[in-house]
C-alpha positions in Angstrom: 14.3 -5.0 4.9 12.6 -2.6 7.8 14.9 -1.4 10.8 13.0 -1.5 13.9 13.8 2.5 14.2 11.7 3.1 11.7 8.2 2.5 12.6 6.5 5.2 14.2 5.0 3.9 17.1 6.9 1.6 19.7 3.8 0.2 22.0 0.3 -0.8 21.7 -0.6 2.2 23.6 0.3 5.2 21.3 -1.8 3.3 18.3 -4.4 5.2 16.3 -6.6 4.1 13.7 -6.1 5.4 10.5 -6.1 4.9 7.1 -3.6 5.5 3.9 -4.4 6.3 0.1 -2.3 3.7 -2.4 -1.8 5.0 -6.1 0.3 3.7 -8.3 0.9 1.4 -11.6 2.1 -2.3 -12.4 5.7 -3.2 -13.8 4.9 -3.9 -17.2 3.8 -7.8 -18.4 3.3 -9.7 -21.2 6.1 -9.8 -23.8 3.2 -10.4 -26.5 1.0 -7.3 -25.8 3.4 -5.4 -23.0 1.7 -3.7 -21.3 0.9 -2.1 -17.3 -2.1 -1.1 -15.6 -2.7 1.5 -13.0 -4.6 1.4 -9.6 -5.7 3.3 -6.7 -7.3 2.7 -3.4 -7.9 3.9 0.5 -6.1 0.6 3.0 -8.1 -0.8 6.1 -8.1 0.3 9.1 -4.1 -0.2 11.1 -3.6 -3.4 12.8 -1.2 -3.1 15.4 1.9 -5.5 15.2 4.7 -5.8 17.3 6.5 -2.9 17.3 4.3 -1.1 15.4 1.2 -1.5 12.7 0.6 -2.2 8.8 -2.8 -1.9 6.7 -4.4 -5.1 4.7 -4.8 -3.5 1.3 -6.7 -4.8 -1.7 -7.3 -3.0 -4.9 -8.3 -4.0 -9.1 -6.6 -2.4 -11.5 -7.5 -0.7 -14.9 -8.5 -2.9 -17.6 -6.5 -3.2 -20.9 -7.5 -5.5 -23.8 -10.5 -6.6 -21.8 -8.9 -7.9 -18.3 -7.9 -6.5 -15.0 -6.2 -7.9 -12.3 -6.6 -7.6 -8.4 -4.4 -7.6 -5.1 -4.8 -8.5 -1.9 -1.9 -8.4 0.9 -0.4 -6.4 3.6 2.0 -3.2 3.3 4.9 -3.0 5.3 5.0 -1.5 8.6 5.3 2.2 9.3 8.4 4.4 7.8 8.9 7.6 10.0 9.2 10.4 7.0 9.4 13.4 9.9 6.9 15.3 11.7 5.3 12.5 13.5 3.9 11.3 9.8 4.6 8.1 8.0 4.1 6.0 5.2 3.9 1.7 4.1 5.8 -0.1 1.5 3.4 -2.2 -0.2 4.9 -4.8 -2.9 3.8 -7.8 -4.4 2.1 -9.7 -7.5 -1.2 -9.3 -9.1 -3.8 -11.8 -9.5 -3.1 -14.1 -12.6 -5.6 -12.9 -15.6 -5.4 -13.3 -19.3 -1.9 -15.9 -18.7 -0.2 -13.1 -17.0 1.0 -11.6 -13.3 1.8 -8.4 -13.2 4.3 -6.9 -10.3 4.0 -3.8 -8.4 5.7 -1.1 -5.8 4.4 1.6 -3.9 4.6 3.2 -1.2 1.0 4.7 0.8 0.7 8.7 1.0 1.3 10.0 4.5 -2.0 9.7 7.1 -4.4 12.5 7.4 -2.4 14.6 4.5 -4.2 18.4 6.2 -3.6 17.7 10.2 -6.8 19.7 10.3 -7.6 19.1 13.9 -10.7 21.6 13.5 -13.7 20.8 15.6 
């Protein structure tokens, strides 16, 4: 699913910390009361990988009808969008609440969104 080619870094040594923003919504569940929920979060810190890095992410979503549900997983390793910036895939399943799942994609928002390297 990932090509090596596009991660952004290709060695432990040019790894940074950082983090990424995550906002997006559930695929919609439930054929009784259909219905989606929304989310947003900041990922952990990078862990480097081979041949690059990914973020453990966690979130809860919005409730509906009295229930939420929560995540917890891994994105996808870095995609190069240009100018030395990139972003994670992040896909997966919800926590089971109220006799559902709901699935989800996303991607992160690009690192340090300013490059304000003001001191």
């Amino acid at each position: 699913m990932y090509d090596d080619d596009t991660t952004t870094e290709t060695s432990y040594d040019s790894f940074e910390q950082h983090v990424h923003e995550l906002v997006g919504s559930t695929l919609i569940a439930n054929a009784c009361q259909p219905h989606n929920h929304r989310f947003a979060t900041v990922s952990e810190e990078a862990v480097p990988c081979k041949g690059g890095h990914i973020h453990n992410i966690r979130f809860r979503t919005d409730s509906y009808d009295g229930h939420y549900h929560e995540f917890c997983g891994t994105s996808g390793p870095a995609v190069s969008v240009g100018d030395g910036r990139h972003v994670h895939y992040v896909s997966g399943y919800t926590s089971s609440e109220d006799g559902h799942t709901h699935r989800f994609r996303a991607a992160t928002l690009i690192e340090n969104p300013i490059d304000c390297n003001c001191r």
